[in-house]
N, C-alpha and C positions, 0 to 999 in steps of 0.2 A: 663133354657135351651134357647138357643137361635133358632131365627125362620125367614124364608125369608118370610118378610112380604108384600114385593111386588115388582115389576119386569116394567122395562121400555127398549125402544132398539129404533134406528135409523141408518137409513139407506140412504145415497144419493140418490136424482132424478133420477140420470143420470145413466140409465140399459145400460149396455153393451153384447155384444152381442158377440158369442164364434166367429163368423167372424170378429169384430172389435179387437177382444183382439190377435186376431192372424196376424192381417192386417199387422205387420213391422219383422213378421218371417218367410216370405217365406213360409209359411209353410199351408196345408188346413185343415177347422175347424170342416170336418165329425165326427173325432175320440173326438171329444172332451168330448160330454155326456157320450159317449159309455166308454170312459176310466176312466171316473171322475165321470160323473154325474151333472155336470156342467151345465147347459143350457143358463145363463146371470148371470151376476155379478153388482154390483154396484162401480163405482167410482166416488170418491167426489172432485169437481171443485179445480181448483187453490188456490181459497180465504178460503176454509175451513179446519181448524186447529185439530190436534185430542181433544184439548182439546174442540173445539167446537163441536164433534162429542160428547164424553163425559158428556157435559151441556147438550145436549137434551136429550140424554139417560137418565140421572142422574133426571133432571126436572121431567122427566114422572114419574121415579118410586118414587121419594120425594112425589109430588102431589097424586097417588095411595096410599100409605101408609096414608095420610091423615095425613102428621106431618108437621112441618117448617124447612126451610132447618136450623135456628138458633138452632134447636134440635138436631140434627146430632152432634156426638162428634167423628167423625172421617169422613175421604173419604180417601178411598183406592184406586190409579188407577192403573190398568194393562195396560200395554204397553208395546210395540215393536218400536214406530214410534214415541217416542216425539218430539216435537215440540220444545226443544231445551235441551242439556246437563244439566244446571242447570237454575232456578230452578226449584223442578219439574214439571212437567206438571197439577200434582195434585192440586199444590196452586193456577192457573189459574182459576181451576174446582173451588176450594173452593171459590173465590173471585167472579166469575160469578153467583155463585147460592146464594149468601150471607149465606153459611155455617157458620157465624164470628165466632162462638165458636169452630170449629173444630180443630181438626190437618189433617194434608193432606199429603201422603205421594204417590210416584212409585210405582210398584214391577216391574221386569222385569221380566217374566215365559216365553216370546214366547209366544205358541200358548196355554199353560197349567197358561197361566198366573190370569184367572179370578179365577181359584183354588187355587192358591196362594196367590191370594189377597182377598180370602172369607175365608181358613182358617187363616190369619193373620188377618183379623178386627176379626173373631168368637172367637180367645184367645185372644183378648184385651178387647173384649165387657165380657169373661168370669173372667177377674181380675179387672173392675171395675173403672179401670182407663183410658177409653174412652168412656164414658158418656151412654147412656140409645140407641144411633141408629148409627150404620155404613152406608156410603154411598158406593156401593163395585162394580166397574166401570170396563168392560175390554175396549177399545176401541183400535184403529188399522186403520192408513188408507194406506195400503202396495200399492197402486198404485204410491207411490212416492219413492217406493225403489226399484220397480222390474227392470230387464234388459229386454226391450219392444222388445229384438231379439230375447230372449230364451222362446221357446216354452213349456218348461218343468212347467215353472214357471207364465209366466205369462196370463195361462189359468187357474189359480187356484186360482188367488185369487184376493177377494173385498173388502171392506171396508166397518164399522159400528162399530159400540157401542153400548152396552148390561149393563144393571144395574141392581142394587136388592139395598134395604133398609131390613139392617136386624137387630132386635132388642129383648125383650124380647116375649117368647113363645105366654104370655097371650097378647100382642099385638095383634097377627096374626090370620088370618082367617085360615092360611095355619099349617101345622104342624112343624114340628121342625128339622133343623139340625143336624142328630142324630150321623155323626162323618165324618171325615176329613182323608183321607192321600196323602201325598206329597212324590215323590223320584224325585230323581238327578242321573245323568248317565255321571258324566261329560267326563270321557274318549272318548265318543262318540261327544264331542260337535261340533266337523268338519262336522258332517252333514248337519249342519242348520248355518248358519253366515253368519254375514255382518262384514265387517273391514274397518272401518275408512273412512268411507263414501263411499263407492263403492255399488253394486248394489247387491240384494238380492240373495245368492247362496244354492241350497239344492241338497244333496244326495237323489234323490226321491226311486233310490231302498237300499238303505240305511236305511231309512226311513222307508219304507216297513218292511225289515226285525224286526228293533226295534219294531214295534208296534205290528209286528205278535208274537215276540217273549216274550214280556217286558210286554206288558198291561193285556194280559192276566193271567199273573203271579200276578203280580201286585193286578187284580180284585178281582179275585180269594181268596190271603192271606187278603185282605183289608175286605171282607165279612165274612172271617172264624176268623176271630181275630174278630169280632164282634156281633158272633153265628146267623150270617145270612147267612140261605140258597141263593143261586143266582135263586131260583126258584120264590121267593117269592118277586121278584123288578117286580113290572109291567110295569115299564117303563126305559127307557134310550134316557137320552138327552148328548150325545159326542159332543166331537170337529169336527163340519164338515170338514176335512181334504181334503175327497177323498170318495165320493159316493163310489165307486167301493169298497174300500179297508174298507170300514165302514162295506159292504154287507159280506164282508169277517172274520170280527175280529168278527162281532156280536156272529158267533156259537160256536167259541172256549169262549165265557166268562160264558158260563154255567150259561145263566138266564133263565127265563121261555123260554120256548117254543113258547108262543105267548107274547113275552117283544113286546109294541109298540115303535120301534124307531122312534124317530121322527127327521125330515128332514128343514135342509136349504137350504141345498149347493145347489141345485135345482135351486133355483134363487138368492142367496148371495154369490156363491163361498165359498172358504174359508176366515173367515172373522178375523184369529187368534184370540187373545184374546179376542174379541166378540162374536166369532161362539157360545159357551157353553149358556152364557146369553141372546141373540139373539133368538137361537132355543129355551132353558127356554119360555120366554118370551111369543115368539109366540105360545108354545104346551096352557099355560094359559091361553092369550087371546081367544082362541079358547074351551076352556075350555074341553081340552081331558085328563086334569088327573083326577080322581076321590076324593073325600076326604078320606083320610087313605091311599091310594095306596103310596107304595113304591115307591121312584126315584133316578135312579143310573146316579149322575153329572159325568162322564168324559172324559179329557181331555189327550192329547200327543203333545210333540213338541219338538222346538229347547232347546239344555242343554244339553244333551237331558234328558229329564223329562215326569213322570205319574204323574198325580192331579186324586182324586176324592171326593166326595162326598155322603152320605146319607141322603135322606131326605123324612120325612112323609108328604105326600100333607093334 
């Protein structure tokens, strides 16, 4: 069985502030907590690449695991924002960290993308033929795709990178991966898009609707095909999306009563395919999940698409 053996995440210097993100919309920055949950956000400087976002992310959790990156037989990266069309932005990662034995590949998920890219290393690490450790990366840095007039959008989101090393069970300290599901919605995909280099567009009540209607569905059959109670997750680490609208979906997914959700968007915005690994990460360092407690990974976003996850800490 496979197990996430350790976790790394990075984030830009440079905190931005809900009156700077709003400074070229006309528009004032009271509502912004109150709607979102937002308070600052990080954006990263001119000269930094997501693949360079990536390599830090990626470094830390390789070093935490306590392996070489020459061990790694795979790096998976999630993204939204490469760095350029071909080739991927993964074989950058792979080359900066001296992964030499790896393969290195993309996924594209949006904001559901680190679940996409954890369940594809966790069925290639489970047939054998990508070596004994995954390196499994979302990173994202949407400050260079947002439209800096619309309000809607560009009070929500920051940039970072989120990683995990995941490998065999008796590796880890942590417990195990105990099962995966992915959906696609693509009829819906006009919510969320970018086209041909233009600037970052979303149906935010759109949006809304999907994730009030979709994820809870979703949760819900993803736990009962697995003869798990939703009472018995102690924890949930989601995609920071939307403080407000997290506060909202938390009660319809029928987990415990006292599930501790744990929080980025506070001060990282939403960080797309980083938020999931990012918040991971920080709940760890902080060491708020207990060993054995349950942990409900997921994710929503452009595709439109649900990711989740189970995992035994």
């Amino acid at each position: 069985m496979t197990a996430l053996i350790s976790t790394g995440a990075w984030v830009p210097e440079r905190v931005v502030s809900n009156a700077e993100a709003v400074a070229r919309t006309g528009g004032p920055s009271e509502w912004i907590t109150r709607k979102t949950g937002v308070v600052e956000r990080r954006w990263a400087d001119a000269g930094t690449t997501t693949a360079d976002a990536a390599v830090a992310a990626g470094r830390q959790a390789i070093e935490r695991a306590g392996i070489q990156p020459e061990q790694l037989g795979l790096v998976v990266l999630a993204t939204s924002t490469p760095d350029r069309s071909q080739p991927p932005t993964a074989t950058a990662v792979q080359a900066a960290l001296g992964a030499t034995g790896a393969a290195a590949l993309d996924v594209n998920g949006v904001c559901t993308g680190f679940l996409f890219a954890l369940a594809t290393a966790r069925g290639m690490l489970a047939t054998g033929d990508a070596g004994r450790y995954a390196l499994v990366i979302g990173a994202d840095i949407y400050s260079r795709i947002l439209d800096r007039t619309d309000h809607r959008t560009v009070v929500l989101f920051g940039d970072g990178a989120g990683a995990a090393v995941i490998g065999p069970a008796e590796d880890s300290g942590r417990g195990s991966i105990l099962a995966t599901q992915l959906r696609s919605h693509g009829h819906l995909g006009h919510l969320i898009h970018r086209e041909h280099g233009d600037a970052f567009r979303m149906d935010g009540g759109g949006v809304r609707d999907f994730v009030m209607s979709e994820v809870p569905l979703a949760v819900k059959g993803f736990l009962a095909d697995r003869g798990v109670d939703g009472r018995q997750v102690r924890h949930l680490v989601a995609h920071q999306a939307n403080g407000v609208m997290l506060d909202a979906l938390v009660p319809s997914l029928d987990l415990a009563g006292d599930v501790t959700v744990h929080r980025t968007i506070d001060r990282y915005g939403n960080t797309a395919s980083a938020s999931v690994p990012i918040t991971l990460d920080h709940a760890l360092r902080q060491d708020a999940i207990a060993e054995g407690e349950l942990v409900l990974l997921l994710a929503f976003g452009g595709g439109m698409a649900t990711g989740a996850a189970l995992m035994r800490r």
